[in-house]
C-alpha positions in Angstrom: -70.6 -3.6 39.1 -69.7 -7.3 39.5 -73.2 -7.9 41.0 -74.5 -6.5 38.1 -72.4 -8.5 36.1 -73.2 -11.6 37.7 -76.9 -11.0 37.4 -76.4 -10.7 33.5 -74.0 -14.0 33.9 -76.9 -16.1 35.2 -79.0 -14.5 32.7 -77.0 -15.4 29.9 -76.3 -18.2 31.0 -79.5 -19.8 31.5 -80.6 -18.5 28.1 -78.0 -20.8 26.8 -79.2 -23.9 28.3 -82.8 -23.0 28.0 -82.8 -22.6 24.3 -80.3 -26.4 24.0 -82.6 -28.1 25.9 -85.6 -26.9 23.7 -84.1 -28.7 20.8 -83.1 -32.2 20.0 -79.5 -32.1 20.8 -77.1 -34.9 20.6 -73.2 -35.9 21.1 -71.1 -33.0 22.0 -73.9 -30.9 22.9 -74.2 -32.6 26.3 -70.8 -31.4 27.1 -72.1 -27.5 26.5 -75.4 -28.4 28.4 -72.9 -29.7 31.3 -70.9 -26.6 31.4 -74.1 -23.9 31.3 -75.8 -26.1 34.1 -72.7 -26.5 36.0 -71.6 -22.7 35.7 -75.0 -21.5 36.1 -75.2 -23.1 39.5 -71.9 -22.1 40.5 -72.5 -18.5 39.6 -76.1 -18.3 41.3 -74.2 -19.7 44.8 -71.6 -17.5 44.4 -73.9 -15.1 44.1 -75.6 -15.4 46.8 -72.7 -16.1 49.1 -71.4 -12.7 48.1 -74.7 -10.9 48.3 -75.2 -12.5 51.7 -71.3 -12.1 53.1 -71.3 -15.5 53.5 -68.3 -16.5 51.9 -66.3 -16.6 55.0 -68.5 -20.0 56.0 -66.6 -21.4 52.6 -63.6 -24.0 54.1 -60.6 -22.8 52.6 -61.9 -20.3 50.0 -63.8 -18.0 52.3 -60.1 -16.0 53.2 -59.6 -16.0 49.3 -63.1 -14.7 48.1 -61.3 -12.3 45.4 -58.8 -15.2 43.9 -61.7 -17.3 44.1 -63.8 -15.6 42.3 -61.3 -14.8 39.8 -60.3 -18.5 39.3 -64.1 -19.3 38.7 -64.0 -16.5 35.9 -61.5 -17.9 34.5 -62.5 -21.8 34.6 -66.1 -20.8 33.1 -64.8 -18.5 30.2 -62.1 -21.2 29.1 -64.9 -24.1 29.2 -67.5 -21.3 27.6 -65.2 -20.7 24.6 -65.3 -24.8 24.1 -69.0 -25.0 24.6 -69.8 -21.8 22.2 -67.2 -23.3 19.9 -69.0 -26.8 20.1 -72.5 -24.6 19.4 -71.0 -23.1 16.1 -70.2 -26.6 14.8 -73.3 -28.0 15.6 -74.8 -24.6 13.7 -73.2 -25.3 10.5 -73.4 -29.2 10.3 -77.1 -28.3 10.4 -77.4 -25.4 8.2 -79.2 -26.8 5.7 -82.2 -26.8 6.7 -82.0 -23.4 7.1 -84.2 -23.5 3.5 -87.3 -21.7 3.1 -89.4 -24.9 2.3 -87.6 -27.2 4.6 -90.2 -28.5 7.0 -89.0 -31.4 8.9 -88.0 -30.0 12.5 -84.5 -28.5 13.0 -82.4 -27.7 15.3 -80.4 -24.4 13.3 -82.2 -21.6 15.3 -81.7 -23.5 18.4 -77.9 -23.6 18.2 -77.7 -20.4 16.3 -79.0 -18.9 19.5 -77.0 -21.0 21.8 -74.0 -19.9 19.7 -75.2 -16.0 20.5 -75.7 -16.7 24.0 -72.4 -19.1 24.4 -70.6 -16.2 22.9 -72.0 -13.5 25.3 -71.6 -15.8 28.2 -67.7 -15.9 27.6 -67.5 -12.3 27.2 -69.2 -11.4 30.4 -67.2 -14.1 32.4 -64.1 -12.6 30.6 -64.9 -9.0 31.8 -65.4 -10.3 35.1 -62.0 -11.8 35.8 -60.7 -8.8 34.0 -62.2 -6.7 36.6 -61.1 -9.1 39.4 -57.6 -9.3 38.0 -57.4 -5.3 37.9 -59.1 -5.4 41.7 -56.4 -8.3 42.7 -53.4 -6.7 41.2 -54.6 -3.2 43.1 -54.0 -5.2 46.3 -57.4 -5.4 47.4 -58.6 -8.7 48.8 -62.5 -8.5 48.8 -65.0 -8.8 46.3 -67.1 -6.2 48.2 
């Protein structure tokens, strides 16, 4: 399951910065655009490191995989719920050219999307820690 949901993590997740990048984005969409990146990167070598059983070759983490994991969870739902948050204000400050007629280029479905995928992002990270909490409080000490 948590392969599964890291698989749908990276998916998501690249969706999110695929679809800001495609639009002419400004101010405090960089910060939302530095958090998919970042998180996206972080989630694809975790990943792999888990897929692999590599994560003992981690200093200091490797012993900890579980809490690590968790932690990362965590970290990218808490900074996925400011990014989706910054893609719902950047939605309505440019909802108005959400016209029919309107035909100088916008950005509106490009955030509106971002928003979507933000907001599925944070949920899947969310259910991940959930399940690593659950896993953690069980006493078990591998991801695997």
């Amino acid at each position: 399951p948590l392969g599964v949901l890291r698989l749908l993590q990276l998916l998501a997740g690249a969706a999110f910065w695929v679809t800001i990048t495609t639009s002419k984005y400004q101010g405090p969409v960089h910060f939302a655009l530095f958090v998919s990146v970042l998180f996206w990167l972080l989630t694809l070598a975790l990943y792999f490191l888990t897929l692999l059983g590599k994560h003992e070759l981690v200093p200091l983490l490797g012993a900890r995989w579980l809490a690590v994991n968790v932690a990362h969870d965590l970290l990218a739902a808490a900074l996925y719920g400011a990014a989706t948050g910054i893609m719902v204000d950047q939605t309505q400050s440019h909802s108005y050219c959400n016209l029919k007629d309107y035909s100088l280029p916008c950005a509106y479905h490009a955030f509106l999307a971002a928003s979507v995928c933000g907001g599925l992002c944070l949920c899947l990270y969310l259910l991940s820690a959930l399940g690593g909490c659950y896993r953690r409080c069980r006493g078990e000490r591998e991801v695997v």
